[in-house]
Structures are given as C-alpha cells and as structure tokens.
C-alpha positions in Angstrom: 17.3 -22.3 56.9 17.3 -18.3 58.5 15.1 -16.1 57.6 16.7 -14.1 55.2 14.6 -14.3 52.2 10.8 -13.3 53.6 9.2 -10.6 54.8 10.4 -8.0 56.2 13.6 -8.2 54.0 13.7 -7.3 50.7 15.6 -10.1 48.3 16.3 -12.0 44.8 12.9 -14.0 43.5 12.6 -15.4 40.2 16.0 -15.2 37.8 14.9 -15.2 33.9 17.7 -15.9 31.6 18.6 -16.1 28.2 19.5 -19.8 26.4 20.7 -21.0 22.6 18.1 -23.8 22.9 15.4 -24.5 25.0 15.2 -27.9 25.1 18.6 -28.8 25.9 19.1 -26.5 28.4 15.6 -27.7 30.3 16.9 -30.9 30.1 20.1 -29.6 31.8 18.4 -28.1 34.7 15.9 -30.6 35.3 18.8 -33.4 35.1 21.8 -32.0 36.5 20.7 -29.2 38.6 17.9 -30.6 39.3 14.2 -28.3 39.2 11.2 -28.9 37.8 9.0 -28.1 35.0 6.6 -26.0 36.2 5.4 -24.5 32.5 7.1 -25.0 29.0 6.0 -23.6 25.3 8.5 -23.8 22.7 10.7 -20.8 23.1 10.3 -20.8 27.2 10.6 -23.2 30.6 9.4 -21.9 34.2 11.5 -23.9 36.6 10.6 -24.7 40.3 11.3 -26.7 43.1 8.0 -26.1 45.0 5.6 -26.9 42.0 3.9 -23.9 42.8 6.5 -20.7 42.1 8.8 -19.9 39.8 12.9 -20.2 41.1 14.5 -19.5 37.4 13.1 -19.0 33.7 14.7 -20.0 30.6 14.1 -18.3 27.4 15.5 -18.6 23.9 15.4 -15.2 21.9 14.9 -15.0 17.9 18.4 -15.3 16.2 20.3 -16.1 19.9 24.1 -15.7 19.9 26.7 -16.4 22.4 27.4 -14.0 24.8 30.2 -11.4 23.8 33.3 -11.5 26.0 34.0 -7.9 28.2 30.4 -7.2 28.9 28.3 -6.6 31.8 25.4 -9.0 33.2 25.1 -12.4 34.7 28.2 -13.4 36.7 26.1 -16.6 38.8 22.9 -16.5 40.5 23.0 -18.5 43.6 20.6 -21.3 44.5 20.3 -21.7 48.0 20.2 -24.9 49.8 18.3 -25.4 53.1 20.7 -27.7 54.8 24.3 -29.6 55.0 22.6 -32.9 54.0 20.9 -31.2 50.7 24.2 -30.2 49.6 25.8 -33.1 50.4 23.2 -35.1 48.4 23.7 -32.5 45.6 27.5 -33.1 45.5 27.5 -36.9 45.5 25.0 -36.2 42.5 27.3 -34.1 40.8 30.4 -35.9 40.9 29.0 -39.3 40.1 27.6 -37.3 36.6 31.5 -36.4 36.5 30.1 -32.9 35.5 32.5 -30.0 35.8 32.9 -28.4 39.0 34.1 -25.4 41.7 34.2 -24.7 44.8 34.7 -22.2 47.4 34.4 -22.2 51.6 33.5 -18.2 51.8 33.2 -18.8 55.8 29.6 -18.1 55.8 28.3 -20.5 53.6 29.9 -23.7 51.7 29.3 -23.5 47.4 29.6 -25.3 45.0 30.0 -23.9 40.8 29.2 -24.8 37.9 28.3 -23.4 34.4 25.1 -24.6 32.4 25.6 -25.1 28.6 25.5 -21.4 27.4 28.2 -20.5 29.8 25.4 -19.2 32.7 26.8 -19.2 35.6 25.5 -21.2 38.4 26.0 -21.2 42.6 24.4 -24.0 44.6 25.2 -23.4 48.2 24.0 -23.9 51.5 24.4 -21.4 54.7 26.3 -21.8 58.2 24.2 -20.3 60.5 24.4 -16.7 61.4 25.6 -17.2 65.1 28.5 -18.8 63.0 29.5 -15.5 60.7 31.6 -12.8 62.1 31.3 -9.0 61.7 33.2 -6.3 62.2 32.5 -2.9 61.7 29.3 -3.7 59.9 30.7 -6.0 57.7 30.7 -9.5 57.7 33.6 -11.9 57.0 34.2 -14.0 54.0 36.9 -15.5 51.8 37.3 -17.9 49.2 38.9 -21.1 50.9 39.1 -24.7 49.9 36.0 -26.9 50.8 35.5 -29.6 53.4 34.1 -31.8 50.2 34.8 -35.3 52.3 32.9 -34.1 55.3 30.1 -32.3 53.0 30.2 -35.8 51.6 29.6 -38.0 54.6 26.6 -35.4 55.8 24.0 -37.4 53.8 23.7 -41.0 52.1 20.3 -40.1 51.1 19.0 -40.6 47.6 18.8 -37.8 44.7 15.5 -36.3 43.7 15.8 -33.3 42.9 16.3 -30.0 44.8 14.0 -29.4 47.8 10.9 -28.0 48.4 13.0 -25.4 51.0 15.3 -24.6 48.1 14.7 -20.1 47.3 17.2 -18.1 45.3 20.0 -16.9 48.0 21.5 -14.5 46.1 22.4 -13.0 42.1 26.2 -11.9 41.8 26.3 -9.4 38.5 29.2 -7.6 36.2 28.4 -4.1 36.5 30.6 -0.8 34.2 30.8 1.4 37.1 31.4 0.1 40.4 30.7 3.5 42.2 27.5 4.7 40.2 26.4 0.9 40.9 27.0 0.6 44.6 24.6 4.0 44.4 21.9 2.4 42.7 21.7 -0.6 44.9 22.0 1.3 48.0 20.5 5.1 47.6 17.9 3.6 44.8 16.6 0.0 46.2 17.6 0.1 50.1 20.4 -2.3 50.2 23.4 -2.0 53.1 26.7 -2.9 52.4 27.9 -5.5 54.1 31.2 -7.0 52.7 34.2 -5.7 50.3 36.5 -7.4 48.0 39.0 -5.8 45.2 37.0 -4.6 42.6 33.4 -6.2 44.4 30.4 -5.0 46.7 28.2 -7.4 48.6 24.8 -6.0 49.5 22.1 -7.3 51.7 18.9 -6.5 53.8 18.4 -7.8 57.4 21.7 -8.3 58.1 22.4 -11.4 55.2 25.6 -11.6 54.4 24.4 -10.8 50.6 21.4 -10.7 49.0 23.3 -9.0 45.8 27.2 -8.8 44.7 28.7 -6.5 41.7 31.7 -6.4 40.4 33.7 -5.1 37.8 35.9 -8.2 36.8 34.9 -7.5 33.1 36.6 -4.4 33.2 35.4 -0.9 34.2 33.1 0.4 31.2 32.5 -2.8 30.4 29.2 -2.5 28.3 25.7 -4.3 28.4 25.4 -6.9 26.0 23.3 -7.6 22.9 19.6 -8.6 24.0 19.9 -11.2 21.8 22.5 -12.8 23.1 22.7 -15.5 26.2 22.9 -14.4 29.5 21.0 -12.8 32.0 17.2 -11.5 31.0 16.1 -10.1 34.1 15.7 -10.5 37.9 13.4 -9.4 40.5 13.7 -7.7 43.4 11.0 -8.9 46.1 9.5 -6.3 48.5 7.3 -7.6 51.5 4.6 -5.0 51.2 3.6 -2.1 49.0 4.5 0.4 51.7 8.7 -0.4 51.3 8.0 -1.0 47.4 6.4 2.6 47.4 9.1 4.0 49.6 12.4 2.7 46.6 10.3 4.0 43.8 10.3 7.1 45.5 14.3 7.2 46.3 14.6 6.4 42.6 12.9 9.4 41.3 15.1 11.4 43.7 17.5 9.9 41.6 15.8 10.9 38.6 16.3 7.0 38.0 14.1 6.0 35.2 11.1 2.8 36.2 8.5 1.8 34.4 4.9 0.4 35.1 3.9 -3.1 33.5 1.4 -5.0 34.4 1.7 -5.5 38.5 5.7 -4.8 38.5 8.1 -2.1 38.2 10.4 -2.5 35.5 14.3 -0.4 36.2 17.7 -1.0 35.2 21.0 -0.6 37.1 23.6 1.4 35.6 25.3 -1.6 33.7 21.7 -2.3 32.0 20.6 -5.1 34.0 17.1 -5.5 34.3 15.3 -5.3 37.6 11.4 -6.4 38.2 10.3 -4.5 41.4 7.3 -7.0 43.1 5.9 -7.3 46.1 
C-alpha cells in the first residue's frame, strides 16, 4: 500500500457512527467485516484492526431511530485494504456467509459494498497502484465497471482472520445539501484539491489520491441533516500531519467566517450539510 494516508497528507482517521443496538451491530463488524474490539461499555464499541487505534466507533444514542429518507450524511465510508490477496480473502469470506453484496471496478481501485444492519453504508476496497491510474488535466480517471470477482478470487486461498494489521480508512463518501457551498468548504476551508467529477459528485484528495473525500447530492439538493438521534453518521476526523497545516485550515476557516470549536485536543466544525468534522493532528 502507497502512501496516501500519512504524513505529509492530510486524510480520513477514525469514522464514529450512530447504531439501533450495540451489541448486534459489534457482533456484525467483528463477524462479518471483520475488526476488533478494542474498547466496549454498554452504549459504545471502538473497533480496530491494529489493537492499538481506533478504525470506526459505534454508538447507540438514547431513543435511536432509523434514519429518515432525503437527508444528508453518511453515504459509505471506505475501508481500505492493503493488497489483492486481502481482498480476495475478504470476498471468499463474504460470499461463503451468502451476505448481501456490490461491487464496482472504478479503474483505480477494485470495491466491494455492503450495508451493516442500520443501513450504514460500507466500502471495503483495495488500490491499483498509482503508476496504474490515469490523469488528465488534473483529474484522475474513474468509473463504475463490473469486477474481475473470479480473478480477485483466485489471488488468495489463504484463511480468514480478520482484517489486517495494514488495513486504514481510505476514504468517507458523504450526502451533502449544496454541492457548490460544499466543494467550498472542503477545498477553501480544509485544503483539499479536486481531483475527479461525476454528475451531481466531487472527489477530493491530498497528495495526489484519487480521493480522500466524495460528496454528492444524490439525496437531493437541500436535502437536510438529520435527527441526531437517529442512525447514521456521528462524526469523522480529518488527520493533519503537524500543528503547522492544522493551524494553517483553522485559519482559512475563519476567513470563511466558518464556525470551529475547541474540545479537548481537537477541533470540532461542520460542513455545510451538518456533518461533523474532528480536526487532529
């Protein structure tokens, strides 16, 4: 695997999202996807793959309720892979559980799709290598083709346990209301290029990724943030490699006269659709 997702870039850490029940959806993760429990309590689960950091956070609100149709937030976050063979070993593993299933050849990278049990979506994918991707203009090629699943297949007979160590969230693919005052935010606020178009979607990257970050307004322009009670996304963060380029966005957003908050050692913002953004370093 490249590297896209470490310093100097900036890039999606930890995804936190909202669940109906805790349990079952831990059990879904740990069993079907794959990560580990790296801390539970009742109403929360830290998942990881490295037993060290956390890759995704489940939470289950007071008085949770499906998530309302038409709104903004969580389209997939996408779990990254770091080879052929992984993803071939996570294939064989999903069709053997017969568990519903996409897929999509985007030219760059090979994915697979699924939903967990709220209706989250999910992306597990793994990357062709960069020399491999084509650009143009300054904007790299993708589409949505059918998958080689026979030859992902035959890449590895190897035995599932679990997603590797090498495994790091690849990207986080969001409904936004307003794809203009959106594509501002991301890219005048945190620093993020474009780098691919497609009708009524933005991809956006650092360091020449083919994207770190999507939006889109399939839900419908307008399209308004949803209850916080309800399933769906919580919050993500945005990683920064150093203080210095964390400093630097904080100031682009008050040129913005973007609201951010201070808590604890993180920035807290939202983008214009009302997703929630954790600024680290």
């Amino acid at each position: 695997m490249e590297n896209f997702h470490q310093s100097p870039n900036i890039f999606i850490g930890e995804v936190n999202i909202k669940v109906k029940d805790i349990d079952y959806s831990t059990s879904f993760y740990q069993n079907v996807i794959g990560l580990k429990v790296l801390k539970k309590t009742d109403r929360k689960t830290v998942l990881t793959t490295d037993g060290k950091s956390a890759l995704l956070t489940l939470e289950q609100p007071d008085d949770v309720i499906s998530k309302p149709q038409r709104t903004a937030g969580l389209y997939h976050f996408a779990i990254l892979l770091p080879s052929r063979d992984d993803l071939s070993v996570f294939l064989r593993h999903i069709v053997e559980m017969g568990y519903p299933l996409g897929a999509g050849d985007h030219y760059v990278s090979e994915a697979l799709y699924l939903n967990d049990p709220d209706g989250n979506g999910i992306e597990v994918y793994r990357d062709r290598p960069s020399s491999e991707w084509t650009w143009k203009s300054g904007l790299v090629e993708m589409a949505t083709l059918q998958i080689d699943a026979k030859g992902i297949l035959a890449e590895s007979n190897a035995e599932w346990n679990g997603l590797p160590k090498g495994t790091v969230m690849g990207h986080i693919h969001l409904h936004v209301s307003d794809l203009a005052k959106s594509q501002e935010f991301y890219t005048k606020g945190l620093g993020f290029q474009i780098v691919s178009y497609y009708p009524q979607a933005v991809f956006l990257s650092t360091g020449g990724y083919h994207h770190h970050i999507a939006i889109n307004t399939w839900q419908g322009e307008g399209a308004t943030a949803p209850p916080k009670n309800s399933v769906g996304l919580n919050w993500y963060t945005v990683v920064f490699p150093d203080e210095a380029k964390r400093e630097k966005v904080l100031q682009q957003l008050s040129r913005l006269n973007w609201p951010v908050e201070k808590a604890d050692d993180y920035f807290l913002t939202n983008d214009p659709a009302g997703n929630q953004i954790r600024l680290v370093v």
